[in-house]
N, C-alpha and C positions, 0 to 999 in steps of 0.2 A: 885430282885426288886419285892415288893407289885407288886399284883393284885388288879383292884378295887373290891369291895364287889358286889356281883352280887344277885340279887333280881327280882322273880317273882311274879309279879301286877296280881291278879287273880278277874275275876266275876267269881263265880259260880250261877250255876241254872238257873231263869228264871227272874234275876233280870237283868231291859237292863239299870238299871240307870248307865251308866259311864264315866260321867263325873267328880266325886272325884277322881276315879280311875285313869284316865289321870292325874288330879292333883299331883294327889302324886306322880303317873311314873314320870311327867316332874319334882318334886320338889328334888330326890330319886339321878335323872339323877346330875339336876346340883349343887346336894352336892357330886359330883364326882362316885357317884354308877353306874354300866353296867344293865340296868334292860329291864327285859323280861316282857311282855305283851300279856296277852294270850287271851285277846280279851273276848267278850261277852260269856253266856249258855256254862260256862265247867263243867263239872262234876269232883266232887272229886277226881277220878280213872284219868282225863286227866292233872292236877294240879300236881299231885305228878309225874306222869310220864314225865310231861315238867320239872319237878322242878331236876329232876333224869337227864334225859337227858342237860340239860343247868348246870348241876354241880352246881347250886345255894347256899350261905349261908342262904337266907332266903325266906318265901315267904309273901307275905302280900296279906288277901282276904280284897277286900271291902264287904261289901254284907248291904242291905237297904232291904230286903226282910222279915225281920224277924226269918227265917230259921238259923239265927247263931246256936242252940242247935242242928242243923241234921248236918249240913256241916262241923262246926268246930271239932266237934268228928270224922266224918269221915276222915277227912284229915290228924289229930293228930295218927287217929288209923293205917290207910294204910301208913305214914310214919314213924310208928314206927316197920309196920313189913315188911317196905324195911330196915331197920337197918338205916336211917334218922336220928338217935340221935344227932347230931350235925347242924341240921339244923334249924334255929328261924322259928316256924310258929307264925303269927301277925296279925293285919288286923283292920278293924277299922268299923262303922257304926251306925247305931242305935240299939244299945246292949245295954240294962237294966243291972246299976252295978251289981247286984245278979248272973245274967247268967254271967256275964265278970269273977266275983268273980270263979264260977263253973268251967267254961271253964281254966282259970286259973291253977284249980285244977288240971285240966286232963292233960296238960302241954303245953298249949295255951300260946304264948308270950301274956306281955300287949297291950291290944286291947285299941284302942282310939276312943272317941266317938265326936260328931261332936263339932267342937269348937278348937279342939288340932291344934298346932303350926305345920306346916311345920317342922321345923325345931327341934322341938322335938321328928318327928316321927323319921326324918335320924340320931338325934344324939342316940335314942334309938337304932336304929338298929345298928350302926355303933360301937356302948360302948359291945351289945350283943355279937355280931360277935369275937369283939377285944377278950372278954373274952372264948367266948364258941367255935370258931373254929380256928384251925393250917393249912397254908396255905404259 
């Protein structure tokens, strides 16, 4: 028997705005996903090390700070030299398409900017998952 898809809802930094971030946890939940919440001010080093420890498929930062071009690289980077290669990093906020474009690059899942569906964020992670992780 399947497991559900298991996802860690991240603030990083010193951004305290989280109330999307509940959003999404409660929306994430009741499209049947087990999802982790690691509360307000984490650091990219605490993110990957819950995301390790909870054996997570994905994680998704909200972040409204601006700092997406510091955090999303750092998180991409320190999960890719725990060997993480099969884990969706996502996340959503106010990211200018250009940086999204960028971040992309570096191997950032697609990031969703304010406006996006519920339900398009869970079937994207949920299509990701199916395809990029064995479980």
């Amino acid at each position: 028997m399947k497991r559900p898809l298991r996802v860690l809802v991240a603030k990083v930094g010193l951004d305290g705005h989280d109330r999307g971030a509940k959003i999404i946890a409660t929306a994430l939940r009741d499209a049947g996903m087990e999802v982790i919440y690691t509360g307000l001010r984490q650091t990219p080093e605490m993110v990957v090390n819950a995301a390790l420890q909870e054996d997570v498929d994905a994680i998704g930062v909200s972040i409204l700070s601006g700092a997406h071009m510091t955090v999303f690289p750092k998180i991409i980077g320190l999960m890719k030299e725990k060997g993480m290669n099969d884990v969706l990093l996502t996340g959503g906020g106010i990211i200018p398409e250009e940086d999204m474009n960028e971040l992309n690059a570096m191997g950032v899942g697609k990031l969703f900017a304010p406006g996006a569906t519920l339900t398009d964020i869970a079937a994207y992670i949920g299509e990701w998952v199916a395809v990029n992780r064995s479980f």
